[in-house]
N, CA, C and O atoms as a GROMACS GRO file, in nm:
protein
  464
    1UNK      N    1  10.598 -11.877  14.510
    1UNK     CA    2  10.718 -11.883  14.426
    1UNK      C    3  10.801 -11.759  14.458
    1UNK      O    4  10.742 -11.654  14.485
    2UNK      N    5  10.943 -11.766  14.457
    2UNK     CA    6  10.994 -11.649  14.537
    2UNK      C    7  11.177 -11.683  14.455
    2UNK      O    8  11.220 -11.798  14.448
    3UNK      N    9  11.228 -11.609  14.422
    3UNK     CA   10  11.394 -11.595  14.395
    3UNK      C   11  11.416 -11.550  14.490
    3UNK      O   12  11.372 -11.458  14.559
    4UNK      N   13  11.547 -11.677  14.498
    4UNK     CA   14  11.629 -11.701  14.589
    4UNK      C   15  11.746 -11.666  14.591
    4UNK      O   16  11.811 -11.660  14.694
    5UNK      N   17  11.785 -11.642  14.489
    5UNK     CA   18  11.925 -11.616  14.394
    5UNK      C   19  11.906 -11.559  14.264
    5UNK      O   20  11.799 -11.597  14.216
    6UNK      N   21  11.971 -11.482  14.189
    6UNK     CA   22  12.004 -11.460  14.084
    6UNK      C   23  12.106 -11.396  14.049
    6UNK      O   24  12.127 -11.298  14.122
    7UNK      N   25  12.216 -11.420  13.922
    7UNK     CA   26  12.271 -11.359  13.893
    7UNK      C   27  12.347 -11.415  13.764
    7UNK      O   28  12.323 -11.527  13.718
    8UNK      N   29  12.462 -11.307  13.700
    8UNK     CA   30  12.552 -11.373  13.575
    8UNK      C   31  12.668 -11.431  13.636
    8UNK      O   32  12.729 -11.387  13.733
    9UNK      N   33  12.690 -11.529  13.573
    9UNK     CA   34  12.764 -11.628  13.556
    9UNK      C   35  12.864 -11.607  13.463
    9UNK      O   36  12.827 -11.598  13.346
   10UNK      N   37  12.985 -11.596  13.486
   10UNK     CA   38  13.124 -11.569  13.360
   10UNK      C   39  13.180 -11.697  13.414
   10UNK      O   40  13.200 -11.719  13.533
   11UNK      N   41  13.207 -11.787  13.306
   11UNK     CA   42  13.308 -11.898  13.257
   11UNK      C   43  13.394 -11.846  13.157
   11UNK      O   44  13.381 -11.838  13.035
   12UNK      N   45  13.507 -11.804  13.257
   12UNK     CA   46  13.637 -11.770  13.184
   12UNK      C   47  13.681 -11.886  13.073
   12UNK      O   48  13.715 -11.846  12.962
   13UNK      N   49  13.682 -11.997  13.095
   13UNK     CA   50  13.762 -12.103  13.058
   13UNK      C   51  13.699 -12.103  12.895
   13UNK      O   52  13.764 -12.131  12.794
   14UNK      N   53  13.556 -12.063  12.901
   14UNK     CA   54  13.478 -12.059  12.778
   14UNK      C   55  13.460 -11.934  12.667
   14UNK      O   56  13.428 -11.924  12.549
   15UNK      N   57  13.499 -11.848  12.772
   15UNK     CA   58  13.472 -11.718  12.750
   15UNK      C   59  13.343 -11.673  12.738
   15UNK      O   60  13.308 -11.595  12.649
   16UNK      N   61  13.274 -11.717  12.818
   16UNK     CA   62  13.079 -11.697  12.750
   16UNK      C   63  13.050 -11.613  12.917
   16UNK      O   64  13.124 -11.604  13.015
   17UNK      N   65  12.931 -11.571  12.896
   17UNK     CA   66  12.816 -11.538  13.036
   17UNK      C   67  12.658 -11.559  13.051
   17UNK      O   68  12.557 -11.517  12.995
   18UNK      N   69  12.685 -11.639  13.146
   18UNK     CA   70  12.581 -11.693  13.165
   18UNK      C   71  12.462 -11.650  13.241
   18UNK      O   72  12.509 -11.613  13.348
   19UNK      N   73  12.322 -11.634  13.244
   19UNK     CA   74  12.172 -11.616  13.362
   19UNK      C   75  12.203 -11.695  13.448
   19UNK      O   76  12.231 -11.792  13.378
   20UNK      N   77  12.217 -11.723  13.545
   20UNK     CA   78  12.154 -11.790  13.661
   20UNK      C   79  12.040 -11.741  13.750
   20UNK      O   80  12.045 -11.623  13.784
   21UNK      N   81  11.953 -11.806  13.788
   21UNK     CA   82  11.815 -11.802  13.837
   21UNK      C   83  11.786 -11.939  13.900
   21UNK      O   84  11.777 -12.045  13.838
   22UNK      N   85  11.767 -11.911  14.089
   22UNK     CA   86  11.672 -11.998  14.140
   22UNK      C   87  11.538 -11.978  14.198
   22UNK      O   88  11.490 -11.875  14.246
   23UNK      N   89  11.515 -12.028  14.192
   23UNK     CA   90  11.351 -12.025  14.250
   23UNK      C   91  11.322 -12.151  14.346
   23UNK      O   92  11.348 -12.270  14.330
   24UNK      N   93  11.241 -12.066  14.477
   24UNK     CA   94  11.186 -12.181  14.572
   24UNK      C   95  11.040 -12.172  14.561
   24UNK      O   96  10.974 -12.071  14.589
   25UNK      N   97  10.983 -12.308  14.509
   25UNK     CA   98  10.807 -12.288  14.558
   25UNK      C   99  10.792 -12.350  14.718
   25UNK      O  100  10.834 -12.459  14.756
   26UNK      N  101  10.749 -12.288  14.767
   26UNK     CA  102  10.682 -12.312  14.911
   26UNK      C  103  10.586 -12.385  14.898
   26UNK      O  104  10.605 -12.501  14.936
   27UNK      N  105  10.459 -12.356  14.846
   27UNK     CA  106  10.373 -12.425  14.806
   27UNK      C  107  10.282 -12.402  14.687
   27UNK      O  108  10.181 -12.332  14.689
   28UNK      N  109  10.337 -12.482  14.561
   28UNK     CA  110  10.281 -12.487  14.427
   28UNK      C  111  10.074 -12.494  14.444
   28UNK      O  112   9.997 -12.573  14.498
   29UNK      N  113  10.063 -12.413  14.396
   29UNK     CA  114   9.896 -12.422  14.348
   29UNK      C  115   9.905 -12.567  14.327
   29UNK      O  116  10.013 -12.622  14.303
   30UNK      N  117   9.761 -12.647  14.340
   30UNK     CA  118   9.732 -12.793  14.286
   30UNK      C  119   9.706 -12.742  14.155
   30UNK      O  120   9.661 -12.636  14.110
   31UNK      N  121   9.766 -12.893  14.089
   31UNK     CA  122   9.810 -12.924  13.943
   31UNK      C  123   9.900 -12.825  13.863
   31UNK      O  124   9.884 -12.799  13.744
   32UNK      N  125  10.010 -12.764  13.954
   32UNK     CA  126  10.127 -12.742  13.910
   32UNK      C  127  10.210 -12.813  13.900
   32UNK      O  128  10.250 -12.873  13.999
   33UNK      N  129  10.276 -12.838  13.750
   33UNK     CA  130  10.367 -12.966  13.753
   33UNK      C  131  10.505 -12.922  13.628
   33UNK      O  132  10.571 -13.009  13.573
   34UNK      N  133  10.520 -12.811  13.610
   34UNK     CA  134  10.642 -12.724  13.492
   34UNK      C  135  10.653 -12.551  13.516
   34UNK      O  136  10.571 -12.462  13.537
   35UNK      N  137  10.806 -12.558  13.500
   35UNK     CA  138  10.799 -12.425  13.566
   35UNK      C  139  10.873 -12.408  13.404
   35UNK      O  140  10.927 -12.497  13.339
   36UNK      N  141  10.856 -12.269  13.369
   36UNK     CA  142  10.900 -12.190  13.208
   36UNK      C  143  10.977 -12.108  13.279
   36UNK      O  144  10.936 -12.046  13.377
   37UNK      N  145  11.102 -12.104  13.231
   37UNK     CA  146  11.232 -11.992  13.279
   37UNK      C  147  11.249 -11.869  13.103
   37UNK      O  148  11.327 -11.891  13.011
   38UNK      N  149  11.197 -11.806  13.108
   38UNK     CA  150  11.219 -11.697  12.971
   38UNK      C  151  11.307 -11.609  13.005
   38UNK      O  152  11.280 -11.514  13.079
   39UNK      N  153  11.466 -11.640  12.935
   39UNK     CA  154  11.561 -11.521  12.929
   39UNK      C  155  11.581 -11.453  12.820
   39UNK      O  156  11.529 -11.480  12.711
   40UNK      N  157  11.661 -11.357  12.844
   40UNK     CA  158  11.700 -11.243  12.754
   40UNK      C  159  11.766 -11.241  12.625
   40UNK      O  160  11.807 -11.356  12.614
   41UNK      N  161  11.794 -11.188  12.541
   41UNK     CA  162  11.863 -11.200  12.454
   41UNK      C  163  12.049 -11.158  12.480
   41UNK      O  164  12.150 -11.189  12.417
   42UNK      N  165  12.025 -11.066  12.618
   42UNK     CA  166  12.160 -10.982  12.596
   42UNK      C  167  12.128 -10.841  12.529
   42UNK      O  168  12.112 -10.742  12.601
   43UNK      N  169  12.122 -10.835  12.424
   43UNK     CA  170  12.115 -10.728  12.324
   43UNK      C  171  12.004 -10.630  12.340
   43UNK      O  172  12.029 -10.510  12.353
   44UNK      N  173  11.872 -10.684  12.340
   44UNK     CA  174  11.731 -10.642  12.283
   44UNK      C  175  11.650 -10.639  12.432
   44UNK      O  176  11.573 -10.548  12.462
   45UNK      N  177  11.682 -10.758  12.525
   45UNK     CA  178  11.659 -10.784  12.659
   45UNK      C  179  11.470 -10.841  12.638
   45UNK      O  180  11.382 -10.854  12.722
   46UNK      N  181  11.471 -10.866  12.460
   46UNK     CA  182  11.348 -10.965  12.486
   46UNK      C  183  11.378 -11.102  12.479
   46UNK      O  184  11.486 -11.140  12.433
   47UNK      N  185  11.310 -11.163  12.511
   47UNK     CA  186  11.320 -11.275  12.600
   47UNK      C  187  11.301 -11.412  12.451
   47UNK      O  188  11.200 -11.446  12.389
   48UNK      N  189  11.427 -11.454  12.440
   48UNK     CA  190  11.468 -11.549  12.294
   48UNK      C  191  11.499 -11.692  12.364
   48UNK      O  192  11.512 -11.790  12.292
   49UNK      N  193  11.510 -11.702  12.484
   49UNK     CA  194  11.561 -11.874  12.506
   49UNK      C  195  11.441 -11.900  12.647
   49UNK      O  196  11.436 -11.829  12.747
   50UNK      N  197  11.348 -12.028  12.615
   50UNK     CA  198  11.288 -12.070  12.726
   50UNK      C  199  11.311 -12.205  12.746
   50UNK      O  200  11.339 -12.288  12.660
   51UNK      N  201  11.295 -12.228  12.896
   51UNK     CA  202  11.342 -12.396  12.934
   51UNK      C  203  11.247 -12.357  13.039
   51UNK      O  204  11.224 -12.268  13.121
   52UNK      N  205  11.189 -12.509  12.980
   52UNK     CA  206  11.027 -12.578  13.054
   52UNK      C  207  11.132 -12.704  13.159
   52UNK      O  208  11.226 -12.776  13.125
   53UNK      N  209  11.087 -12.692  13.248
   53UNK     CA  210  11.181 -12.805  13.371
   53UNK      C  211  11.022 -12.882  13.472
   53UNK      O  212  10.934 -12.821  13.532
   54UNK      N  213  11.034 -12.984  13.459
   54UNK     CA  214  10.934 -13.079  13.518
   54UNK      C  215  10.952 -13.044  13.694
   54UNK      O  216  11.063 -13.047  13.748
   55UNK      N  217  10.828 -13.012  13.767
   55UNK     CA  218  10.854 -12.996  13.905
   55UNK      C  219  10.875 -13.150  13.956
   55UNK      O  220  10.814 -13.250  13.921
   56UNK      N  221  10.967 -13.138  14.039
   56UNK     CA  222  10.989 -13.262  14.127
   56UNK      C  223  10.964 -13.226  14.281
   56UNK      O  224  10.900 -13.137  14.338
   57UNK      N  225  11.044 -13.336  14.323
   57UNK     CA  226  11.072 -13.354  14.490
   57UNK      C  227  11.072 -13.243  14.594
   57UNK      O  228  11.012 -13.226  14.700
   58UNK      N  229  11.178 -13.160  14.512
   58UNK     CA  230  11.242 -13.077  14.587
   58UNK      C  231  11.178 -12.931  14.563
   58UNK      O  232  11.116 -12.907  14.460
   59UNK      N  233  11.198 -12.825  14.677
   59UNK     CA  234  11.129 -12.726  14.679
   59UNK      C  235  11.212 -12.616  14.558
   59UNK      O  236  11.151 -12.540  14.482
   60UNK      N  237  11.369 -12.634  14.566
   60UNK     CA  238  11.401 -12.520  14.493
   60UNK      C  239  11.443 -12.536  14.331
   60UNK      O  240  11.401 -12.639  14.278
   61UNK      N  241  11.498 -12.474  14.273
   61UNK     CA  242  11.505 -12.504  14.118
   61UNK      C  243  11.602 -12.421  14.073
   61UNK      O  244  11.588 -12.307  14.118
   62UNK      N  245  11.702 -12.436  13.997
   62UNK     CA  246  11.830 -12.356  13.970
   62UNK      C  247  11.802 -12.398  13.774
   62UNK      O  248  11.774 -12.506  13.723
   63UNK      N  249  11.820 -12.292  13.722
   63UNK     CA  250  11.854 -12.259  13.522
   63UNK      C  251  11.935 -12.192  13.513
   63UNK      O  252  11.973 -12.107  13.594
   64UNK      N  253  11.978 -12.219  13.407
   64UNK     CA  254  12.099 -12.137  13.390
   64UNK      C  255  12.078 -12.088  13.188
   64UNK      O  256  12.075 -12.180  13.107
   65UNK      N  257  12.067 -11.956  13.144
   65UNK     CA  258  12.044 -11.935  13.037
   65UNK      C  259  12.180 -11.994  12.947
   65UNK      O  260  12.294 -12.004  12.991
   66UNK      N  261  12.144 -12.021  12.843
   66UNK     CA  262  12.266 -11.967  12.712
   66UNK      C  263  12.395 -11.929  12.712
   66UNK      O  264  12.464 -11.946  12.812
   67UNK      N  265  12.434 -11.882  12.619
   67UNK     CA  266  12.573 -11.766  12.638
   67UNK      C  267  12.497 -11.670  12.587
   67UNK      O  268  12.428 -11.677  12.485
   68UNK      N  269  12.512 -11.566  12.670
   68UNK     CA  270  12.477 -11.395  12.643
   68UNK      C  271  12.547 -11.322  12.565
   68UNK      O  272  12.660 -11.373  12.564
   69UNK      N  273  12.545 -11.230  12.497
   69UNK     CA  274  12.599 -11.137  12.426
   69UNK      C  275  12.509 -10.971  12.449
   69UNK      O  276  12.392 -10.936  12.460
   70UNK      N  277  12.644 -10.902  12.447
   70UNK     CA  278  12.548 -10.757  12.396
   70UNK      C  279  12.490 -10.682  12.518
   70UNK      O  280  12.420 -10.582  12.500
   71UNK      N  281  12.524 -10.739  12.665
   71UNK     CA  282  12.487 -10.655  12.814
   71UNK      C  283  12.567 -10.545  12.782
   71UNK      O  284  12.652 -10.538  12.693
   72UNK      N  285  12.517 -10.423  12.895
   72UNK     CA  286  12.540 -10.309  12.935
   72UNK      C  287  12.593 -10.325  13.066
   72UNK      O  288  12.532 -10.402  13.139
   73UNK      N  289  12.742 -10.243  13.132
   73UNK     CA  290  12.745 -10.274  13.262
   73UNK      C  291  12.637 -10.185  13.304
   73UNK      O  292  12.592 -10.092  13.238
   74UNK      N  293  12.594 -10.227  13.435
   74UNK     CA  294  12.487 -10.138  13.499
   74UNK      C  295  12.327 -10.129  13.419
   74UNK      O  296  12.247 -10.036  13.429
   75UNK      N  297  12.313 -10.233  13.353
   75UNK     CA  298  12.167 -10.246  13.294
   75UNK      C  299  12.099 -10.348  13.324
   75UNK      O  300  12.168 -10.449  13.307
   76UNK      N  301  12.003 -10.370  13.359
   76UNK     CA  302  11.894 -10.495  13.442
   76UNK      C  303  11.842 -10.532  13.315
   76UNK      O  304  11.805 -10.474  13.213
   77UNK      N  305  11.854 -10.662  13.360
   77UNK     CA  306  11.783 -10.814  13.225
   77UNK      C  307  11.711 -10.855  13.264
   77UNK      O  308  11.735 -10.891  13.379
   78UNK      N  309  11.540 -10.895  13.202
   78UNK     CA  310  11.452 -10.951  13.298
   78UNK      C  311  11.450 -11.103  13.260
   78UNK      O  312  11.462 -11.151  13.147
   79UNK      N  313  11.431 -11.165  13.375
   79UNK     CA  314  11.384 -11.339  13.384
   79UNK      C  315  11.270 -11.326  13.380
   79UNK      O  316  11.232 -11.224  13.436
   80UNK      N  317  11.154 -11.418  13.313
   80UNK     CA  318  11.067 -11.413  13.352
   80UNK      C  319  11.033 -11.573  13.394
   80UNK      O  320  11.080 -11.653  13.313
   81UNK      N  321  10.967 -11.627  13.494
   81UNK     CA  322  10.908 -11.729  13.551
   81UNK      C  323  10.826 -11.801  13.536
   81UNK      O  324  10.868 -11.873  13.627
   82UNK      N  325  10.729 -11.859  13.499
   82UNK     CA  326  10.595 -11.899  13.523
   82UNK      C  327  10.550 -12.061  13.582
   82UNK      O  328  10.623 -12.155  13.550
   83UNK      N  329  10.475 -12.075  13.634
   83UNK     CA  330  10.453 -12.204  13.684
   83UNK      C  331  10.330 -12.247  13.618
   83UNK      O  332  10.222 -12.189  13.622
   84UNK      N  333  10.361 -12.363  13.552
   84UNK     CA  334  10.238 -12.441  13.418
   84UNK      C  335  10.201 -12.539  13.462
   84UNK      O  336  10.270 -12.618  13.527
   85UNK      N  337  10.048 -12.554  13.425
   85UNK     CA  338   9.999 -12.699  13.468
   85UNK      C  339   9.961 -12.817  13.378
   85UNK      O  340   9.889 -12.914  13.403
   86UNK      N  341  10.048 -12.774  13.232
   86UNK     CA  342  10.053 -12.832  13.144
   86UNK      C  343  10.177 -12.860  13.031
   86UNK      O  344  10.184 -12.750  12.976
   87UNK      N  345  10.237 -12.911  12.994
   87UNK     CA  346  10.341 -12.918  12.940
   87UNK      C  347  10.347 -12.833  12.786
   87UNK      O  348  10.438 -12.795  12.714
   88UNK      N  349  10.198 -12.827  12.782
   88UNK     CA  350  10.173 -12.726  12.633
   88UNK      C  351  10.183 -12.596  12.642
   88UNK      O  352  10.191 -12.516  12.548
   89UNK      N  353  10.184 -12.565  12.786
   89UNK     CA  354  10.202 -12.448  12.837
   89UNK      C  355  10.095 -12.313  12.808
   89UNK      O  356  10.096 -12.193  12.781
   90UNK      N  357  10.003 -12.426  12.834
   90UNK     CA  358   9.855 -12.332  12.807
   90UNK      C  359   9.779 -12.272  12.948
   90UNK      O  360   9.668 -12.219  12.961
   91UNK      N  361   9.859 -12.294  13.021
   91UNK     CA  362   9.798 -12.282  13.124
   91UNK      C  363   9.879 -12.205  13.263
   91UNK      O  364   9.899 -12.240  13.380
   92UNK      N  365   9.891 -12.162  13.235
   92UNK     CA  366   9.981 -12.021  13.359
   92UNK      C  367   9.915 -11.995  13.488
   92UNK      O  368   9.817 -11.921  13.501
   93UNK      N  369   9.986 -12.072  13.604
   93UNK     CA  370   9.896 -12.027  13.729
   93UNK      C  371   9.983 -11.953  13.785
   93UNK      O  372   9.928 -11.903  13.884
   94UNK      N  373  10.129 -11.906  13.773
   94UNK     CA  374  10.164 -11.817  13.846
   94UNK      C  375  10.255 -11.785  13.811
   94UNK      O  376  10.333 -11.881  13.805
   95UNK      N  377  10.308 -11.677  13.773
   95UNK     CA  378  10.409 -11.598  13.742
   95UNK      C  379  10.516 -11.494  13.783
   95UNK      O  380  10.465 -11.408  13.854
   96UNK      N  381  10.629 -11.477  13.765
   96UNK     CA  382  10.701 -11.317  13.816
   96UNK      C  383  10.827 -11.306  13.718
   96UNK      O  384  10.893 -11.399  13.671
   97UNK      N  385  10.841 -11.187  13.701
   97UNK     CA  386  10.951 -11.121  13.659
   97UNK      C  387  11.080 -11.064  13.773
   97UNK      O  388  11.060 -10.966  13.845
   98UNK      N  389  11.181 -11.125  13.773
   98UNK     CA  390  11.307 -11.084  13.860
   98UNK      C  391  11.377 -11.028  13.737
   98UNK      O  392  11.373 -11.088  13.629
   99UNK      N  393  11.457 -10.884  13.758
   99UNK     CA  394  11.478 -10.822  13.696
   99UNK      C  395  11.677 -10.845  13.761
   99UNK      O  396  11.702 -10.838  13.881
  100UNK      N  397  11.781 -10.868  13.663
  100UNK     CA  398  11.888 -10.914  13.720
  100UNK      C  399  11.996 -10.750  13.636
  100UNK      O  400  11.982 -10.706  13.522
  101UNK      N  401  12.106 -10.690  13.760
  101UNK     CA  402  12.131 -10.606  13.714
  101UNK      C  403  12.287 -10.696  13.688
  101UNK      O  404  12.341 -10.783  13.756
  102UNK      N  405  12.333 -10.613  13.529
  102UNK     CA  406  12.497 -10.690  13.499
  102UNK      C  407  12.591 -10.530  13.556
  102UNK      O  408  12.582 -10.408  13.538
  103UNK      N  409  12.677 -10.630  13.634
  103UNK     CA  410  12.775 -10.511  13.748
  103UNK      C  411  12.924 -10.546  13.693
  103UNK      O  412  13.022 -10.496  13.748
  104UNK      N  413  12.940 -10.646  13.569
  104UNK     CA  414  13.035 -10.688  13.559
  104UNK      C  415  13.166 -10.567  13.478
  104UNK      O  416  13.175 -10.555  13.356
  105UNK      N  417  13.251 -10.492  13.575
  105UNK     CA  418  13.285 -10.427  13.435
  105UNK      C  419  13.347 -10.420  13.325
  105UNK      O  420  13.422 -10.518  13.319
  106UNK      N  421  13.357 -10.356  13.231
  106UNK     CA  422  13.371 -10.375  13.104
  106UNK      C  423  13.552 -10.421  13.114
  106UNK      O  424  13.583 -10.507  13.032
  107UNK      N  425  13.672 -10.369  13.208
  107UNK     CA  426  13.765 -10.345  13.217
  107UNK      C  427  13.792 -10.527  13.235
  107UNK      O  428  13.878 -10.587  13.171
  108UNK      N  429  13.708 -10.586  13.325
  108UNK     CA  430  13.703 -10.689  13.405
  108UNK      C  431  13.705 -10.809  13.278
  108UNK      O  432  13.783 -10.904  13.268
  109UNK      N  433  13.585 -10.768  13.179
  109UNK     CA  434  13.556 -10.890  13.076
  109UNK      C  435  13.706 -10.906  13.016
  109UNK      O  436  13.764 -11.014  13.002
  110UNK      N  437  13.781 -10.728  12.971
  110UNK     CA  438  13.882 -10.738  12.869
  110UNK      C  439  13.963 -10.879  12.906
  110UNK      O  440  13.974 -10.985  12.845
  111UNK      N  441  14.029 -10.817  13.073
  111UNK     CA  442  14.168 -10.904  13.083
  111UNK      C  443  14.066 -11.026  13.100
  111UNK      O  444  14.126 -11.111  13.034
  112UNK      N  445  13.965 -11.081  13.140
  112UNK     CA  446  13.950 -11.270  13.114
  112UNK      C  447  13.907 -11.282  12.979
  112UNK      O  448  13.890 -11.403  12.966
  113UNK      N  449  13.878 -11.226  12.868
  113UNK     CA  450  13.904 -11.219  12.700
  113UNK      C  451  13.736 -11.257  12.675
  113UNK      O  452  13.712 -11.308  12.566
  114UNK      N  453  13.634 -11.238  12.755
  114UNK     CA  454  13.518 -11.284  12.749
  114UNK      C  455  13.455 -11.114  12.703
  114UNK      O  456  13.453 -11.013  12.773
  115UNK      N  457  13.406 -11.135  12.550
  115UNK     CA  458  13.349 -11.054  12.450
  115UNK      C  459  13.231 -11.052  12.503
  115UNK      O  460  13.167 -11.138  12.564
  116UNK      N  461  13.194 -10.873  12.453
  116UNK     CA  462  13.038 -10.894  12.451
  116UNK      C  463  12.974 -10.861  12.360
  116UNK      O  464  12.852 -10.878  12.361
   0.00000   0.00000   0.00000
């Protein structure tokens, strides 16, 4: 399991900011079949929104968190990952933390009117 990508996401049109996170498995452990994406709060940077996504076909996997509130420019938010072999999520065969830094600056949010 390896990130491929990560980063925030600003939708002006909404005014919100968004996690983005992909991940490629190369080759899933047998009876891996759900991957758990745990993001941040923004604020606290513990981890308040998770999305369980069913493995399929394809090798890579793209989430996208919430709307964020409450980043620091220049402060790293951690994702955390895990790959489950159960939908109850009792069962953790592999894990990582990608740590995503926000570069967005503060001057930048004012003029597109996106609060933090």
């Amino acid at each position: 399991m390896e990130v491929v990508d990560a980063g925030f996401v600003l939708i002006p049109s909404e005014k919100i900011i968004l996690l983005s996170l992909e991940v490629e498995l190369s080759s899933p452990p047998a009876g891996a079949r759900f991957l758990r994406f745990s993001f941040p709060s923004g604020e606290s940077k513990e981890f308040s929104e998770f999305k369980v996504i069913p493995l399929g076909a394809g090798d890579s996997y793209e989430v996208r968190s919430g709307a964020l509130k409450g980043m620091s420019f220049h402060e790293s938010y951690p994702v955390k990952v895990e790959l489950l072999a159960d939908r109850s999520q009792s069962r953790v065969l592999d894990s990582l933390t990608q740590y995503v830094r926000f570069e967005v600056p503060p001057q930048a949010l004012e003029r597109m009117g996106v609060e933090l």
